[in-house]
C-alpha positions in Angstrom: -2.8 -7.6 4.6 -0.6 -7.0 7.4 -0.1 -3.3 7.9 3.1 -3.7 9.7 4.8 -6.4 7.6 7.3 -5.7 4.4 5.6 -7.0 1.4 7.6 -9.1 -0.6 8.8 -7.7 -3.9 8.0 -4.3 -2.5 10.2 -1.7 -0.7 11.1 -2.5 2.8 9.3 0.5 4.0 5.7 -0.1 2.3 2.4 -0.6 3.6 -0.5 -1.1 2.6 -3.8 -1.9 4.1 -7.6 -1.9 3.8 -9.8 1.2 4.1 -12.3 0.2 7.2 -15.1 2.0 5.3 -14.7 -0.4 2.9 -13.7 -3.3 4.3 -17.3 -4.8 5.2 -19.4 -2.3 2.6 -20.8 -5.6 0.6 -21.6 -2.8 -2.1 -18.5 -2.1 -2.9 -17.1 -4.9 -5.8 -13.3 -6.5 -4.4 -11.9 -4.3 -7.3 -13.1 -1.3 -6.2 -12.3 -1.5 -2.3 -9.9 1.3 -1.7 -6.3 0.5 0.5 -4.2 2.9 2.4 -0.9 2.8 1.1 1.9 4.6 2.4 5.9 5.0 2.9 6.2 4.0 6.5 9.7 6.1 6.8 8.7 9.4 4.9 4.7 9.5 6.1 3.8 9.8 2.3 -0.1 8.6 2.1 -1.6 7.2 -1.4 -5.2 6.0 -1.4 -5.6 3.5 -4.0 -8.4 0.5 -5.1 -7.5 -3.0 -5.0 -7.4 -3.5 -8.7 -4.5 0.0 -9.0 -2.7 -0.9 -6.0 1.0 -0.3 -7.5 4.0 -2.7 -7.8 6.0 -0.5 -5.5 6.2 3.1 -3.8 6.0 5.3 -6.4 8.7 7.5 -4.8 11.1 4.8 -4.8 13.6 6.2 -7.6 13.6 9.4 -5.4 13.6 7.7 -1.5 17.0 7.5 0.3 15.4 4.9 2.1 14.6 2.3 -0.6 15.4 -1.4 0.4 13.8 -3.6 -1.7 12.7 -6.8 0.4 13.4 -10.3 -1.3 
């Protein structure tokens, strides 16, 4: 995951990407590997696993911001 790219489907503004404390941990199942998700315009943070990881910002009824890329 590219922490700097849009993500298709997904607002213009999100990103998401792996937690380094997880990222190598061979412990912790795919599933269960938290990401860093947040709204790159508004600095709102989620930390979420792999298998929760939403369709979209949650925010994005509420965000004067929302673009949704294509």
């Amino acid at each position: 995951m590219d922490q700097y790219s849009p993500i298709k489907g997904k607002c213009q503004f999100w990103r998401e990407a792996p937690d380094e404390d997880d990222r190598y941990d061979m412990s912790v199942k795919t599933p269960n590997k938290r990401v860093r998700c947040s709204c790159w315009v508004d600095g709102d943070q989620w930390v979420v696993t792999n298998a929760t990881i939403p369709s979209d910002c949650p925010r994005k009824l509420q965000c004067r911001y929302y673009i949704k890329t294509g």
